[in-house]
KOLPA-816721 format. One line per 4 residues: number of its first residue (from 1); their letters; for each residue z, x, y of C-alpha. Coordinates in Angstrom, 2 decimals. Layout:
NUM) A) Z,X,Y | ... .
//
This chain:
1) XXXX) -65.17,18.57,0.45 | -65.71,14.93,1.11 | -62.53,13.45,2.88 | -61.75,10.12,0.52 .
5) XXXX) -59.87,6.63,2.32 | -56.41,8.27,0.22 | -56.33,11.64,2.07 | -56.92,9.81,4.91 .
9) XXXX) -53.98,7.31,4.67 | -51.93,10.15,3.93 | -52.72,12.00,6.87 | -52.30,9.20,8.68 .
13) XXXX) -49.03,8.81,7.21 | -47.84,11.91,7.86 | -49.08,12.22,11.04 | -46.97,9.26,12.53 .
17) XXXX) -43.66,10.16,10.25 | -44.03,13.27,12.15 | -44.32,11.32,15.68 | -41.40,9.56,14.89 .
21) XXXX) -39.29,12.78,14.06 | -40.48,14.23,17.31 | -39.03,10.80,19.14 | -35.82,10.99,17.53 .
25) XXXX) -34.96,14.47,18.43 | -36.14,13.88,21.42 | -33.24,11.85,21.98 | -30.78,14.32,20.59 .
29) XXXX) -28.68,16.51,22.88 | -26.19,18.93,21.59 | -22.88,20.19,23.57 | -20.88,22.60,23.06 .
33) XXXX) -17.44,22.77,25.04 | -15.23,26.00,24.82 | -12.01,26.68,26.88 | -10.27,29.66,26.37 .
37) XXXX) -7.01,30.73,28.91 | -8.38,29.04,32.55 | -12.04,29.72,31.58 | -14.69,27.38,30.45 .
41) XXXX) -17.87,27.55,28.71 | -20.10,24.86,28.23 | -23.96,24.18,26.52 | -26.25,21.14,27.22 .
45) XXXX) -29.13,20.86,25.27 | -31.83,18.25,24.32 | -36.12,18.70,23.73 | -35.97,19.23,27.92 .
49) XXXX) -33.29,21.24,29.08 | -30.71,23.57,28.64 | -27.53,24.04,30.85 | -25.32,26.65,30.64 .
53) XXXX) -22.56,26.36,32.72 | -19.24,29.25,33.17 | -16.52,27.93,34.62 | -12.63,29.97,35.57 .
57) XXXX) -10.27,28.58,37.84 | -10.19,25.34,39.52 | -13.19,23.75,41.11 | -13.43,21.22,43.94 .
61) XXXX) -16.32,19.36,45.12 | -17.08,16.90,48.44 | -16.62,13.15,47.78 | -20.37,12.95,47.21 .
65) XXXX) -20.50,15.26,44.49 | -23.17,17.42,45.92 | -21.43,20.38,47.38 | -18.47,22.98,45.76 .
69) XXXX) -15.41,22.61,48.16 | -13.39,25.57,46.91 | -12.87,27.77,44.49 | -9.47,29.03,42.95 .
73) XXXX) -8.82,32.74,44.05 | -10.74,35.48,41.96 | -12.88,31.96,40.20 | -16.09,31.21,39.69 .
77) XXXX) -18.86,29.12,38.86 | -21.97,29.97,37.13 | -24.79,27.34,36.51 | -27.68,27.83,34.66 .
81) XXXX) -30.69,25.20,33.69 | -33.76,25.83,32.05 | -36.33,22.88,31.94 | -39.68,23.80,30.24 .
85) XXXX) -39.47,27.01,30.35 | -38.45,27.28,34.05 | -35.16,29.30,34.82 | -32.72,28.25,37.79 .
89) XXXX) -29.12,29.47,37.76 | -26.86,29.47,40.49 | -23.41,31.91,40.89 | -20.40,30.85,43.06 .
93) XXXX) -17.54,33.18,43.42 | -14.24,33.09,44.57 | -12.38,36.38,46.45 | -8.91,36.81,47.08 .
97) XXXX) -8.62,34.79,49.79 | -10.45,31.65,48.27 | -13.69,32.32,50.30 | -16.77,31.76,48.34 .
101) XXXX) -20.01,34.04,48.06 | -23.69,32.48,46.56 | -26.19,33.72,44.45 | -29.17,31.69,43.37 .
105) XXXX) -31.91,32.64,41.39 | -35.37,31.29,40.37 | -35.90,32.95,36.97 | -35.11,36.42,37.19 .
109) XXXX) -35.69,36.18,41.20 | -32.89,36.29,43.32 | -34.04,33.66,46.68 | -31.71,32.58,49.24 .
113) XXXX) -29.20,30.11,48.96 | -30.03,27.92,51.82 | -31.48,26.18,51.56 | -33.19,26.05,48.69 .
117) XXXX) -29.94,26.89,46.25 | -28.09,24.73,48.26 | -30.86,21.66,47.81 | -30.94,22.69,44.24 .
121) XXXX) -27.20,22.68,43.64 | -26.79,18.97,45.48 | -29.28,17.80,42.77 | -27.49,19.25,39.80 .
125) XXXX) -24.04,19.23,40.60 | -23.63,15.61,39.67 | -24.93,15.90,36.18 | -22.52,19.32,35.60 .
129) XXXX) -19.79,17.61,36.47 | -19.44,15.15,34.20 | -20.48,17.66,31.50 | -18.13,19.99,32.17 .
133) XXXX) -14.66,17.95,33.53 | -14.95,19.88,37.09 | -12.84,18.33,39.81 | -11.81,15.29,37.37 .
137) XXXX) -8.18,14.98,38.37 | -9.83,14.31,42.66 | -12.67,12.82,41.16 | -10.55,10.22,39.40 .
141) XXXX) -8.10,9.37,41.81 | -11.16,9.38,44.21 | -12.92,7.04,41.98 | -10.20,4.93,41.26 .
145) XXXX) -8.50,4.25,45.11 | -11.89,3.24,46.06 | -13.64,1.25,43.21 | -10.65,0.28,40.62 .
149) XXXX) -10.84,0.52,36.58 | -14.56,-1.00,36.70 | -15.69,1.86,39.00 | -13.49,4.04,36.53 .
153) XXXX) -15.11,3.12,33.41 | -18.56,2.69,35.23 | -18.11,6.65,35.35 | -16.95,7.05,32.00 .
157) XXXX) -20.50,5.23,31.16 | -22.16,7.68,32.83 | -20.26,10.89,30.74 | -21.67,11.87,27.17 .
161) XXXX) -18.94,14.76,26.75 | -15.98,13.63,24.64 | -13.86,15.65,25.80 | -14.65,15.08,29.38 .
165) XXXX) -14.06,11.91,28.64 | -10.79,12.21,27.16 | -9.82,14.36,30.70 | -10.78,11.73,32.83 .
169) XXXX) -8.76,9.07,30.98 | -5.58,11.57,30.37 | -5.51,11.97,34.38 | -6.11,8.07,35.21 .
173) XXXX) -2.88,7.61,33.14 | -1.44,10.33,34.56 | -1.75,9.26,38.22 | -2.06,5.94,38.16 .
177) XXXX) 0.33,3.19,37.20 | -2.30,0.49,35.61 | -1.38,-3.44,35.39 | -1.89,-5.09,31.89 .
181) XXXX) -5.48,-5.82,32.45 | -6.71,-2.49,33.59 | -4.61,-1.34,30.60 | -6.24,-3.03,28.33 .
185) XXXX) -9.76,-2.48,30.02 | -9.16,1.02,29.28 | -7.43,1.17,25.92 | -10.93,-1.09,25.15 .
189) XXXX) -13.00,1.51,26.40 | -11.28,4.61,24.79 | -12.07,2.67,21.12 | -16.07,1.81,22.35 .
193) XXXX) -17.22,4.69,24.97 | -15.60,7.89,22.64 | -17.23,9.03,19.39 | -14.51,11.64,18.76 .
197) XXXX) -12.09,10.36,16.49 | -9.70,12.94,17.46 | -10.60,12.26,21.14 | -9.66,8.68,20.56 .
201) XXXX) -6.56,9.51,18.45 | -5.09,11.87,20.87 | -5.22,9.89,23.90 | -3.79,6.66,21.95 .
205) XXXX) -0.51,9.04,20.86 | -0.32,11.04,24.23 | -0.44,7.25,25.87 | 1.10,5.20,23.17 .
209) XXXX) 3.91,3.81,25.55 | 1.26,2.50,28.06 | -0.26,0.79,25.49 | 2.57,-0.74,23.82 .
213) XXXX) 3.45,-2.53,27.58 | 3.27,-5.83,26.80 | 2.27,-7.95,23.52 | -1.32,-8.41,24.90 .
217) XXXX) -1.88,-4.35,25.14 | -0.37,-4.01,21.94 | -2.54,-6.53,20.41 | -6.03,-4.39,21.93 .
221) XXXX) -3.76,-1.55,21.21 | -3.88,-1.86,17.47 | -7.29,-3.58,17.51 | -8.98,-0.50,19.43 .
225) XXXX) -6.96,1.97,16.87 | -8.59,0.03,13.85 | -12.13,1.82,15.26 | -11.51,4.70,14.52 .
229) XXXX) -13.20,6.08,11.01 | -10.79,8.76,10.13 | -7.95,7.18,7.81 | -6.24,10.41,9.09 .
233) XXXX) -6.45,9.33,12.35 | -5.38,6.17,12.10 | -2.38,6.96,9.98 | -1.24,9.43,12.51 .
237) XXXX) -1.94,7.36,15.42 | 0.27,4.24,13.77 | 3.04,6.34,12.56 | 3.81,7.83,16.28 .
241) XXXX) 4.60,4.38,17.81 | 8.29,4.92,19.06 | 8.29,2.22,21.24 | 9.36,-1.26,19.68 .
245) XXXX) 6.82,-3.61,18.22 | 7.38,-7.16,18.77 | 6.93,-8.13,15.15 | 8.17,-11.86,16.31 .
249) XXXX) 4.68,-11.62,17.64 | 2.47,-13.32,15.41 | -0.85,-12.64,16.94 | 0.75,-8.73,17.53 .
253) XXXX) 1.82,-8.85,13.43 | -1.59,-9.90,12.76 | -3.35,-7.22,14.66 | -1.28,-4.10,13.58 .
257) XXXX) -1.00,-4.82,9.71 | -5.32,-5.84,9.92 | -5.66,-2.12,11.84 | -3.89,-0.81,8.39 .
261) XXXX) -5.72,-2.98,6.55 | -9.00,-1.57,7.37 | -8.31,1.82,6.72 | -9.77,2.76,3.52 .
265) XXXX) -7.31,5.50,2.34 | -4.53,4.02,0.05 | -2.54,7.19,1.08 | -2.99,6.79,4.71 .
269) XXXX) -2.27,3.24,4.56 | 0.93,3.84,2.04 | 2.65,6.26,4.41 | 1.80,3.65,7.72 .
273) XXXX) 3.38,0.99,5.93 | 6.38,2.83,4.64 | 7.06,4.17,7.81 | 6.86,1.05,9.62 .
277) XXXX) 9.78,-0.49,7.73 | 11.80,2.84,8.10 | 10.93,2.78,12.02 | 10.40,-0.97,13.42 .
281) XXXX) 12.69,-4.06,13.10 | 10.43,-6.21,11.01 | 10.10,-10.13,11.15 | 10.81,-12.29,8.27 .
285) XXXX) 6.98,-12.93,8.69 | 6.24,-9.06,9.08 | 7.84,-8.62,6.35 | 5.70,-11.09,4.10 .
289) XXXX) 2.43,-9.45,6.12 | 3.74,-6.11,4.89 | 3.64,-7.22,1.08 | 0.14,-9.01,1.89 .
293) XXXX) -0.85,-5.33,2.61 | 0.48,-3.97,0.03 | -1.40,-6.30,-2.37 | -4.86,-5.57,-0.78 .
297) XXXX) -4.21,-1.17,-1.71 | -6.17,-0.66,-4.50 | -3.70,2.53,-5.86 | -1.06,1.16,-7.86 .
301) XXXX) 0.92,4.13,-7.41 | 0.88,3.58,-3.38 | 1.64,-0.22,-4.16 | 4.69,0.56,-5.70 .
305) XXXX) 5.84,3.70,-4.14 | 5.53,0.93,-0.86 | 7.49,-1.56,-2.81 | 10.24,0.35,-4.12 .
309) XXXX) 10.72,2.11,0.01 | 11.37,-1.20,0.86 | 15.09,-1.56,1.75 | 15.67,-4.83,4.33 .
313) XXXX) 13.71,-7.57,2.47 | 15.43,-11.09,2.30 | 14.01,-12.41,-1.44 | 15.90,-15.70,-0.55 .
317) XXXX) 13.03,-16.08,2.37 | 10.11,-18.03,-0.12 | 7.59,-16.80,1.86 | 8.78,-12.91,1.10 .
321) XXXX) 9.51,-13.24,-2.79 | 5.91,-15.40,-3.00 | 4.18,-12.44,-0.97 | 6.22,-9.88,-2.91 .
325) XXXX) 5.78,-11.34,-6.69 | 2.38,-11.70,-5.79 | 1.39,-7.99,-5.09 | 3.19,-7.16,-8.09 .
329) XXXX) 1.14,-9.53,-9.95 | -2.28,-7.69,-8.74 | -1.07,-4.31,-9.84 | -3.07,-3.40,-13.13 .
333) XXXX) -0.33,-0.50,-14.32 | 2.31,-1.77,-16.18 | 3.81,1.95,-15.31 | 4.07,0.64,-11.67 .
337) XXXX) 4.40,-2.77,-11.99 | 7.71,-2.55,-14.44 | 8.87,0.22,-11.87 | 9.03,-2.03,-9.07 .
341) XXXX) 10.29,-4.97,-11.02 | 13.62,-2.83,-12.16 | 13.97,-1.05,-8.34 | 14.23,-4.74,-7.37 .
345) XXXX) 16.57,-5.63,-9.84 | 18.58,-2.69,-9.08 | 18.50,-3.19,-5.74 | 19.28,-6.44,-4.19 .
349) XXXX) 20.94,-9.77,-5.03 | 18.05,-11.53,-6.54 | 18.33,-15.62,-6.47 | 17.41,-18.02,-9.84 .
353) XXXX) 14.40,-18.48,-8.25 | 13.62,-14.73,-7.41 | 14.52,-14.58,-11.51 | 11.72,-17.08,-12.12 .
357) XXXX) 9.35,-15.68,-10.38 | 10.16,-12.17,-11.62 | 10.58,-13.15,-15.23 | 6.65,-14.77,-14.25 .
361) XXXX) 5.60,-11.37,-13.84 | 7.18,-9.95,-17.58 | 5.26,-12.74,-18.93 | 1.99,-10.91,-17.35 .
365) XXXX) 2.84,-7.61,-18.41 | 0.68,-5.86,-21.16 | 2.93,-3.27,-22.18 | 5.77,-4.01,-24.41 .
369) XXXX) 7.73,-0.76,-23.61 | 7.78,-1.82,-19.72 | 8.58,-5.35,-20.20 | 11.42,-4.84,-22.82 .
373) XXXX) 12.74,-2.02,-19.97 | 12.71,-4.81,-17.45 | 14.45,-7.35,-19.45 | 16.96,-4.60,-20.19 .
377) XXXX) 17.79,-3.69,-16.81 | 19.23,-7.91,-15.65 | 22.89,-7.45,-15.69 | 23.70,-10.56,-14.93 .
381) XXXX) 21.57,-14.13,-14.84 | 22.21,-17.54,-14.78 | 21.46,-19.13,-18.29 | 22.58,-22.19,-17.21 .
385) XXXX) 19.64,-22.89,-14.88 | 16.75,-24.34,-16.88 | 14.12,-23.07,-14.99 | 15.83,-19.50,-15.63 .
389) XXXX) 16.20,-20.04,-19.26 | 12.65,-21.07,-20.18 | 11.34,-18.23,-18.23 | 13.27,-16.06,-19.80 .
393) XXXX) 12.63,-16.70,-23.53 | 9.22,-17.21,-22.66 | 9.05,-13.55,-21.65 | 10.44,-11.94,-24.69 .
397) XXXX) 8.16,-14.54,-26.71 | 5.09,-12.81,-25.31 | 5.89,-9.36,-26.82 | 4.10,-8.29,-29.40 .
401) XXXX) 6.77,-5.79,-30.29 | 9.20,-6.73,-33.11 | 11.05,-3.55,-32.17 | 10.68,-4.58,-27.86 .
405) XXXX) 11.34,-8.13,-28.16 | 14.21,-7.88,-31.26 | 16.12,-5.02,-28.93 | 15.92,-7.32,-25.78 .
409) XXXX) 17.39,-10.33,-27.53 | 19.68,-7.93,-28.90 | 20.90,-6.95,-25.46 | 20.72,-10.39,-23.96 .
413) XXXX) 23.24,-11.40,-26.95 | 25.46,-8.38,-25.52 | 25.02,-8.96,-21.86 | 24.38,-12.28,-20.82 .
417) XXXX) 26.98,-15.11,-21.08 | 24.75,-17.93,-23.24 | 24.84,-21.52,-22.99 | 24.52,-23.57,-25.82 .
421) XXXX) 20.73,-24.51,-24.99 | 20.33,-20.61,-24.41 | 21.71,-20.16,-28.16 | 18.94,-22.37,-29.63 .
425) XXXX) 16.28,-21.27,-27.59 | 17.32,-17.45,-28.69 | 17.05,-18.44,-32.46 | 14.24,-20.47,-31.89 .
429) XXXX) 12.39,-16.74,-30.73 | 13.70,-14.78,-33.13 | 12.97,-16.96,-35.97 | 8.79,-16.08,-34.58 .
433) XXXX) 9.31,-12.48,-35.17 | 7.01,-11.11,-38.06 | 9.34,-7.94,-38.62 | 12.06,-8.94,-41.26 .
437) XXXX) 14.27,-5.80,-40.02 | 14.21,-6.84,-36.37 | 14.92,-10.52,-37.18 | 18.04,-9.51,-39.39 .
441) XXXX) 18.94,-7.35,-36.47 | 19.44,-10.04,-33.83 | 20.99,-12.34,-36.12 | 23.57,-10.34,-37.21 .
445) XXXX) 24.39,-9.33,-33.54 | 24.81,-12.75,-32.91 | 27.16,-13.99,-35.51 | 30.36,-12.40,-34.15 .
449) XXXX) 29.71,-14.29,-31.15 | 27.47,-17.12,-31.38 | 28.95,-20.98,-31.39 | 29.50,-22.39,-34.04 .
453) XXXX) 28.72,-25.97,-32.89 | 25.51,-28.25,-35.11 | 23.14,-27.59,-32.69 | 23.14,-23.91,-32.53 .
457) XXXX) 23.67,-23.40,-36.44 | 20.99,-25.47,-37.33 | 18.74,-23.08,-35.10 | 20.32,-20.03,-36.37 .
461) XXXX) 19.72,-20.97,-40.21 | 16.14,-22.52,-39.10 | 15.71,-19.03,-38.09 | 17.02,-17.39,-41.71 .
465) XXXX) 14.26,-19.89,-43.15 | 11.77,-17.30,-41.42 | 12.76,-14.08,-43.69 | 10.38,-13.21,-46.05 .
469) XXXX) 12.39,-10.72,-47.34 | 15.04,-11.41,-49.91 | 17.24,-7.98,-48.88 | 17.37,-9.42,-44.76 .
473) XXXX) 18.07,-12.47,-45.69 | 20.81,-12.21,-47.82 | 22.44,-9.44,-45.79 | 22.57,-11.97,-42.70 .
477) XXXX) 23.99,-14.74,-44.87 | 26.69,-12.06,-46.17 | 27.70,-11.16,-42.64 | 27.88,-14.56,-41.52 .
481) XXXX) 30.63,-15.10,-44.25 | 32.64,-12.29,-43.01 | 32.99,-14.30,-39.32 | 36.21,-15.52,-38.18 .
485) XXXX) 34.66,-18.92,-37.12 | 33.04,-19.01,-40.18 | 33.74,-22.99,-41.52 | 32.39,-25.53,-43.60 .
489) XXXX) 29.60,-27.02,-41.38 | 28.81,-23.11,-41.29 | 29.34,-22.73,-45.33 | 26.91,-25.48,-45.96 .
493) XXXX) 24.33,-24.61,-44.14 | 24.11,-21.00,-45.16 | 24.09,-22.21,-48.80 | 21.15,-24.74,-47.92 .
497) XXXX) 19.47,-20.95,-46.17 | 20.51,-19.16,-49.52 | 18.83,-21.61,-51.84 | 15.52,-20.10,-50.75 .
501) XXXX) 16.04,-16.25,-51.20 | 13.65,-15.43,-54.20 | 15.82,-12.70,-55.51 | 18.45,-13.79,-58.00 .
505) XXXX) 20.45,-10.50,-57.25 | 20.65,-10.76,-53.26 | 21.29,-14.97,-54.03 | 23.89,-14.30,-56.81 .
509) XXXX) 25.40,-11.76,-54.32 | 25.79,-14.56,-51.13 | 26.95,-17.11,-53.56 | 29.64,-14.52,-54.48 .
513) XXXX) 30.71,-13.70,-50.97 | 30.97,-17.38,-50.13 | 33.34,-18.02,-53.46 | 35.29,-15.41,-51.72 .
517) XXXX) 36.32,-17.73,-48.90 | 38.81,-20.24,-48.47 | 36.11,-22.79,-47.81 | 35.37,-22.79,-51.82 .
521) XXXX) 38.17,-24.97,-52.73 | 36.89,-28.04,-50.78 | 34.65,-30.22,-53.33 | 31.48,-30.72,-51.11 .
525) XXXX) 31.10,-27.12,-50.72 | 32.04,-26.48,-54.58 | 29.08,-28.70,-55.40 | 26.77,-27.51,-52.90 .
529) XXXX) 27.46,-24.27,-54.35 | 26.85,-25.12,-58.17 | 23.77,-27.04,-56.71 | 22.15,-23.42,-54.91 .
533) XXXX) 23.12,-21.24,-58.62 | 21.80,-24.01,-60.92 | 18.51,-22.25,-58.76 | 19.06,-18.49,-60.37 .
537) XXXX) 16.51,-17.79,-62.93 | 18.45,-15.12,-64.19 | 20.93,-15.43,-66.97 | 23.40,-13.10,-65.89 .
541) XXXX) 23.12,-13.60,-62.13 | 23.40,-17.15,-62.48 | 27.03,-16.33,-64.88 | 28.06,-14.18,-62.43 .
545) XXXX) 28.00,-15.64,-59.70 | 29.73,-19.43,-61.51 | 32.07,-16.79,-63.08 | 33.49,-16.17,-59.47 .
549) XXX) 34.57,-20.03,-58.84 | 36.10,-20.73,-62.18 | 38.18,-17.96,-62.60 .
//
């Protein structure tokens, strides 16, 4: 078969993808660590060697790391290395009495320990060391007295175990009391020379203290935490500070709400930043970094559940109610959002401007039902602040909901003590609503209790102008002339209103009820009320209802 130029390139092809797989591996190792009780088993591997090292009881070495010291009584170590396909292993034993016994074996060949074992041991011993955490409490106070944290860490370089790793650290903390620098030279290196995430999270709870020391280790603190890639991690990390954080801080605020930040669990970043407030005395300005946190969690549900935990926020601080409006604001449930807004309103003293701001957010909200449930839930707000009372009526005027919007202007008529200007500005919204039923509603509600001043009756009857249905219409006008404050200025103006109710029987039937007041007997109302029947199309409405004034 001839061999064409496209084999060929695929050959070729596959040929070096293959070169480059062997190169990678090459560069693999794998490690396996296993302690159980006082005994120790570990595997090295790469494309070169293999180590297999046994380890029980506690091994020293000389200070050059080339010779086993002692043994712990009835211990041992066993070393083992192949490297292409040649065998050495090497058996140390401990008796009773701590004195130590040598085998050492070239492949299956037992040859004597010195000096070849003991040659072959010197050039080994280094490199099972720092796989296997032998002697690393002498080691690193060995290390340490004689070279410092940059002698320390030029070790820790030199170590590809995690775990060995995480030993030599745990017993340079142990034994040594570190200034702020070394501190943070160390916390540094934790974050950048360990892969383990549960390495690194273990050592920064077991050693949270020494990292919390001063503002500047707290500030590496959190920025070394916010390396790690498991959320879990993190979260548990964070929530086992018990030591104070210096949220005064700014630069230490900025560093510990950006490590939560990062994480990219909503859950694990929910529970950190309830937990904080439960746990820390929070800044003003911690606190408006909290709700800037909150506001960047895309789960709605952890937004609010966040929100509502909050218990020590000062909404008279700008910067807080700004920060805290705002995340409400990015929340796309209405469920969660209208939550929130009624745990605040339920919960603390809220300011006219916090009622601005919140009312801001009804405006936004999409869903009737929740809106209408905020609005429902103010007990008690100031009408008499403009600001407040445009806001306000504003809200209910973006409902789409008859039924929402007529049973929040409903309760506001019950609840809230209204200003004139608060009394025109209601009629003016319910005089928009399409639903006759819901419009007859409110106005009825408010006739008991309304002012009867020209201002707010010329709303209220611009309002009745609205009905499109004769039966509403003429029911408010009835139970308007059953008032107590019902007067002439009153009187007149509902007959003006009654003149445009289409039906004769519900007109007939107001012009009745008004010839049924007092108010009949003075001229100008007399005529006004001729003027509205001389309207009735029908015969015997129209003699009913003059029947009832000349009587």
């Amino acid at each position: 078969m001839k061999t064409t130029f496209k084999s060929f390139r695929n050959l070729f092809l596959l040929t070096t993808m293959m070169l480059m797989a062997s190169f990678v591996i090459g560069q693999d190792y794998v490690q396996n660590y296993n302690v159980i009780s006082n005994r120790k088993s570990i595997r090295f591997s790469d494309n070169f060697t293999d180590y297999d090292v046994q380890i029980k009881g506690k091994v020293t070495v000389n200070d050059d790391d080339t010779r086993i010291t002692g043994i712990s009584s009835g211990g041992y170590l066993k070393i083992s290395k192949k490297t292409f396909g040649n065998k050495r292993s090497i058996i140390i034993e401990s008796d009773s009495k701590g004195s130590l016994s040598y085998e050492y074996y070239e492949g299956r060949t037992e040859v004597p320990y010195d000096p070849e074992g003991k040659k072959w041991l010197a050039d080994v011993l280094l490199d099972v060391i720092r796989m296997s955490g032998i002697a690393a409490e002498d080691r690193t106070k060995r290390i340490y007295k004689k070279e410092g944290i940059d002698g320390f860490l030029e070790e820790i370089d030199m170590i590809e175990s995690n775990s060995v790793m995480g030993i030599y650290f745990s017993e340079l903390f142990n034994n040594f009391k570190l200034n702020e620098n070394e501190t943070m030279a160390a916390c540094s290196a934790i974050a950048s020379e360990i892969s383990s995430n549960t390495e690194r999270g273990s050592l920064f709870r077991d050693y949270s203290s020494l990292f919390m020391q001063s503002n500047a280790t707290m500030v590496v603190y959190f920025n070394s935490i916010s390396k790690l890639s498991s959320n879990t991690e993190r979260g548990s990390v964070l929530r086992k500070i018990s030591d104070e954080i210096d949220f005064n801080d700014p630069k230490v605020t900025e560093a510990y709400f950006g490590c939560v930040d990062k994480m990219s669990s909503n859950t694990e970043r929910g529970s950190v930043l309830r937990n904080v407030e439960k746990t820390q005395d929070l800044s003003e300005n911690a606190y408006s970094r909290l709700l800037t946190s909150v506001k960047k969690l895309s789960s709605n549900t952890e937004m609010g559940s966040v929100m509502r935990s909050l218990e020590k926020l000062n909404m008279k601080n700008p910067a807080i109610a700004n920060a805290y409006f705002n995340a409400i604001n990015s929340m796309t449930s209405n469920t969660e959002a209208g939550s929130t807004l009624r745990h605040l309103i339920s919960h603390y003293e809220l300011s006219d401007e916090n009622y601005v701001s919140l009312l801001g957010c009804v405006k936004k909200l999409t869903s009737n039902t929740e809106a209408g449930s905020v609005m429902r839930k103010i007990k008690s707000i100031n009408m008499q602040n403009t600001a407040v009372l445009t806001t306000y009526f504003d809200a209910i005027n973006t409902m789409t909901s008859n039924t929402e919007a007529g049973n929040v202007l409903s309760y506001t008529i019950k609840t809230h003590p209204l200003t004139d200007p608060a009394w025109e500005r209601l009629f003016s919204v319910t005089g928009r609503l399409t639903s006759n039923t819901e419009m007859g509603n409110v106005l009825r509600t408010a006739i008991p209790v309304m002012p009867y001043n020209p201002n707010v009756l010329n709303t209220f009857f611009d309002a009745t102008h609205k009905f499109t249905s004769s039966t509403e219409h003429g029911r408010v006008l009835r139970t308007m002339t059953e008032s107590s404050q019902f007067d002439k200025a009153a009187c007149l103006g509902l007959l003006e209103s009654a003149k445009l109710i289409t039906s004769n029987t519900e007109k007939s039937s107001v012009l009745q009820k008004v010839a049924g007041t007092p108010l009949i007997q003075d001229k100008e109302v007399k005529d006004k009320y001729m003027d509205v029947a001389s309207t009735l199309s029908s015969n015997t409405e129209y003699r009913n209802a003059v029947e009832k004034i000349v009587q």
